[in-house]
BADREN-411740 format. One record per residue: residue in one letter; x, y, z of N, C-alpha, C, O in turn. Coordinates in pm, whole numbers. Each point is the difference from the previous one (the first is absolute). Layout:
REM BADREN-411740
+--------+--------+--------+--------+--------+---------+--------+--------+--------+--------+--------+--------+--------+
| residu |  neast | nnorth |    nup | caeast | canorth |   caup |  ceast | cnorth |    cup |  oeast | onorth |    oup |
+--------+--------+--------+--------+--------+---------+--------+--------+--------+--------+--------+--------+--------+
|      A |      X |      Y |      Z |      X |       Y |      Z |      X |      Y |      Z |      X |      Y |      Z |
...
+--------+--------+--------+--------+--------+---------+--------+--------+--------+--------+--------+--------+--------+
This chain:
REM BADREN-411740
+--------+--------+--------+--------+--------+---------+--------+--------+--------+--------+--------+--------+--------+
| residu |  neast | nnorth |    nup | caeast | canorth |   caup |  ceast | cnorth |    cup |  oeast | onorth |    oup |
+--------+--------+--------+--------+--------+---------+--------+--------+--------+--------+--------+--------+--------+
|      X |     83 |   -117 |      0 |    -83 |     117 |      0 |     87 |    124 |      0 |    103 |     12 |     68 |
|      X |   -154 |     79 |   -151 |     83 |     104 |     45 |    -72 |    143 |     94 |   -119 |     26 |    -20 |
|      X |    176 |     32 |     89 |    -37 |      68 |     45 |     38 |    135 |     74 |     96 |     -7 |     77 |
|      X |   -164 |    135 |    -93 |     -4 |     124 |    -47 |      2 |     77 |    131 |    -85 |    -31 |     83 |
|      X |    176 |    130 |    -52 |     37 |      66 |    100 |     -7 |    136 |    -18 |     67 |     32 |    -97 |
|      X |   -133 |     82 |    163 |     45 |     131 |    -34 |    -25 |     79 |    112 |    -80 |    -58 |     74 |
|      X |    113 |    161 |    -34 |     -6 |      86 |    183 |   -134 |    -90 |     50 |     -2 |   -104 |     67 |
|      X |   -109 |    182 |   -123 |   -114 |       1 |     29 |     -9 |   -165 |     61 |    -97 |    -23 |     72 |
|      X |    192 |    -87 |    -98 |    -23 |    -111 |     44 |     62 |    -24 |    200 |    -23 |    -74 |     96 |
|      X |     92 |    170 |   -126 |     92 |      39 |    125 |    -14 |     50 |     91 |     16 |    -36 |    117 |
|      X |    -52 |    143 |   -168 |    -77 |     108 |    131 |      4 |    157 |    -34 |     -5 |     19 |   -122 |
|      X |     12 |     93 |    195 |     36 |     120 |    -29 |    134 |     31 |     27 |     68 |    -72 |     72 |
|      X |    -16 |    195 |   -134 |    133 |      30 |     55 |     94 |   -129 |    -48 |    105 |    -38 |     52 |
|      X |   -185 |    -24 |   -182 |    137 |     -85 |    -60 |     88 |     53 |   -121 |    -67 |     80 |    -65 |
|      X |    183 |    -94 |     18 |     59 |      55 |   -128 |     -6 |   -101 |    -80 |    -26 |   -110 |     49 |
|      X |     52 |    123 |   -206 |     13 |    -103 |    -50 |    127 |    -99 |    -16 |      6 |   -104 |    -65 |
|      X |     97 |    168 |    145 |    106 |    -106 |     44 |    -43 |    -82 |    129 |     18 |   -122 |      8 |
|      X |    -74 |    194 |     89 |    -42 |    -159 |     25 |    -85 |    -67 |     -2 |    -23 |    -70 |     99 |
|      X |    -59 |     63 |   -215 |    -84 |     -86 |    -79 |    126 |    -76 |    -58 |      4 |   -123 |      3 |
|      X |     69 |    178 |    -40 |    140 |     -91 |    -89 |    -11 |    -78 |     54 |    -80 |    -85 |    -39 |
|      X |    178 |     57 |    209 |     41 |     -46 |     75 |   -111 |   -122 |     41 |     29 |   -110 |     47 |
|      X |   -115 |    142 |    -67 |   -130 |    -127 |     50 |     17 |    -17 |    -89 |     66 |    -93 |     46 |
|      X |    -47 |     80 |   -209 |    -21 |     -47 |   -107 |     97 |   -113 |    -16 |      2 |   -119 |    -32 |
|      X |     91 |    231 |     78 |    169 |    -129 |     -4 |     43 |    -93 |     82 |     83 |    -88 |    -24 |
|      X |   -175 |    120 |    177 |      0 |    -142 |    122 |    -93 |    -31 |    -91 |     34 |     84 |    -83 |
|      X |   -125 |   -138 |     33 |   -106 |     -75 |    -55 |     17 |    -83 |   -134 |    -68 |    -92 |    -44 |
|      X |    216 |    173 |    -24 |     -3 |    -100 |   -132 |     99 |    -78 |     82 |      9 |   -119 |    -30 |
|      X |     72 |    164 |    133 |    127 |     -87 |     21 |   -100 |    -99 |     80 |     67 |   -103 |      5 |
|      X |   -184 |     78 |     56 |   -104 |    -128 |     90 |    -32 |    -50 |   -124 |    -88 |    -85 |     10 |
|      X |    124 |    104 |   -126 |    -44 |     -74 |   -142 |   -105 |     48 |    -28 |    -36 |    -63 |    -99 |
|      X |    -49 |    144 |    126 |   -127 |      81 |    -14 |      9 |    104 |   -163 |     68 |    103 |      1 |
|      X |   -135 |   -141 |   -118 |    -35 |      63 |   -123 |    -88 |    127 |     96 |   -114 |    -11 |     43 |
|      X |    230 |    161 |    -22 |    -39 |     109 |     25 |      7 |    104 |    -56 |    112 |     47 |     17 |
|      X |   -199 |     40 |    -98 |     17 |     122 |    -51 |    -39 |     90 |     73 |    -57 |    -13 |    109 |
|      X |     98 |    158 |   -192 |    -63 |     135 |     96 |   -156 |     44 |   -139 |    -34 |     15 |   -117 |
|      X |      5 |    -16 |    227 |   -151 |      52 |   -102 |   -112 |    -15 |    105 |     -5 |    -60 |    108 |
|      X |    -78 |    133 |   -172 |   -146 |     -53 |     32 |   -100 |      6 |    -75 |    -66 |     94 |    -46 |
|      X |     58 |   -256 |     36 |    -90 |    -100 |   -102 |    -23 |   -110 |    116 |     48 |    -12 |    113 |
|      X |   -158 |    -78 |   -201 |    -51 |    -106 |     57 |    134 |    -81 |    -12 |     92 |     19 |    -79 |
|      X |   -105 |   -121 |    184 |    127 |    -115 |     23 |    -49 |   -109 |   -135 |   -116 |    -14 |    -39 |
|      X |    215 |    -43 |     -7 |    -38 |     -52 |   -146 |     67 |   -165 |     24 |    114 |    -29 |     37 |
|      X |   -231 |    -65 |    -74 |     25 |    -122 |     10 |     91 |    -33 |   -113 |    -32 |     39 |   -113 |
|      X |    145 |   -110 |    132 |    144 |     -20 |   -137 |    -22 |   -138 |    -61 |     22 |    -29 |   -117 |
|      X |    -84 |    -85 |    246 |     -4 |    -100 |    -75 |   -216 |    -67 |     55 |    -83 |     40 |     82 |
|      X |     86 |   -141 |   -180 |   -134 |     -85 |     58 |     12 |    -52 |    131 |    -91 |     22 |     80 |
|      X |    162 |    -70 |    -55 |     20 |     -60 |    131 |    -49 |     61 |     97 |    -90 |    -50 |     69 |
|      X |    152 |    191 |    -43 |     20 |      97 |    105 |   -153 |     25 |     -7 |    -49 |     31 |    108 |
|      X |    -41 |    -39 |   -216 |   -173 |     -18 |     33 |    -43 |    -34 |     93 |    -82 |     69 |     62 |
|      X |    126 |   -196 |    -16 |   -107 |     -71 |     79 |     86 |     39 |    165 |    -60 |      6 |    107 |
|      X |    177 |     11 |   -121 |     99 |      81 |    154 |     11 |    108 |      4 |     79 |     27 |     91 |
|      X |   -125 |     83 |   -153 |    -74 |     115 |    -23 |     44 |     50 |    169 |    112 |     26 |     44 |
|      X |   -214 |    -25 |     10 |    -23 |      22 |    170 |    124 |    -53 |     92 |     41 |     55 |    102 |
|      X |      3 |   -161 |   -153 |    134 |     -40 |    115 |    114 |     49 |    -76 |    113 |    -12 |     47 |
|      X |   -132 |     64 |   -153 |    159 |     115 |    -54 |    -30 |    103 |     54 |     96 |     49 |     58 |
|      X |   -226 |     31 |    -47 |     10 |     117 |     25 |    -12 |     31 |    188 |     38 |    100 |     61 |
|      X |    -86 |   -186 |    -24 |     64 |     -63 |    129 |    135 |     14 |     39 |     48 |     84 |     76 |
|      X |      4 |   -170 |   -135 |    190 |      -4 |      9 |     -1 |    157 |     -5 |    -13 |     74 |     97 |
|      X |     28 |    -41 |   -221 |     57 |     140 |    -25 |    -39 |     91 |     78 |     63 |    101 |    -33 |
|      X |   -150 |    -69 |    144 |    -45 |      68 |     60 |     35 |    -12 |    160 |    -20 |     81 |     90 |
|      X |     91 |   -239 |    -87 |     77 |      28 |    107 |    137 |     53 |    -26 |     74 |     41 |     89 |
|      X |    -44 |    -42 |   -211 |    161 |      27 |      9 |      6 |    159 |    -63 |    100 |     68 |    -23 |
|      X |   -210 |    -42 |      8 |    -64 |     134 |    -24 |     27 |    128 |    129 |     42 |    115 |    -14 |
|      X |    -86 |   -187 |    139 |     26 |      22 |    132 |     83 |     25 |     71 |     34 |    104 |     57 |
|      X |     29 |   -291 |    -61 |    116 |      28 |     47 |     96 |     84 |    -68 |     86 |     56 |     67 |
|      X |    -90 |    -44 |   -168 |     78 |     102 |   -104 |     44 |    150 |     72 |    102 |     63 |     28 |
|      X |   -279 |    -51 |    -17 |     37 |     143 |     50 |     66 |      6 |    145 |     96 |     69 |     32 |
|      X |   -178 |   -167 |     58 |     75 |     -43 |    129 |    198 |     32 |      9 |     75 |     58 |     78 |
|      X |    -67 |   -106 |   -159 |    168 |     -44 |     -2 |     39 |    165 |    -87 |     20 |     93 |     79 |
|      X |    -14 |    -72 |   -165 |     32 |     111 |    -38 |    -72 |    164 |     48 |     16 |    111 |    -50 |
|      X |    -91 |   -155 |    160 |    -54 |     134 |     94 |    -65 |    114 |    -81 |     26 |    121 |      2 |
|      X |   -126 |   -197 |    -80 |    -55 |      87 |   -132 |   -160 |     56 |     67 |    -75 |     70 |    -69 |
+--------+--------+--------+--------+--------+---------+--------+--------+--------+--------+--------+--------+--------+
């Protein structure tokens, strides 16, 4: 899956470097991350029917993301 990051996902009082920075802990967790805001886009069939437990995953490491880098 890939999926789409931009302030507004973050909070207020964010820049767009560190939107980078969540972008770049997130491809290095192996996470397909861009900066944008668009709908999150299914890449393969599979990821159909795990839909909910990817976007699950990604939303904890979404977290902890910011957790660890004090975003």
């Amino acid at each position: 899956m890939k999926f789409y990051i931009a302030e507004k996902n973050i909070g207020n009082d964010i820049q767009k470097s560190d939107v980078q920075k969540v972008i770049d802990f997130l491809v290095k967790k192996g996470w397909d991350v861009a900066y944008g805001i668009r709908e999150n886009e299914l890449t393969s069939d599979d990821e159909k029917e795990r839909q909910s437990e990817i976007e699950d995953a990604f939303a904890d490491d979404f977290m902890n993301c910011l957790d660890e880098l004090e975003i």
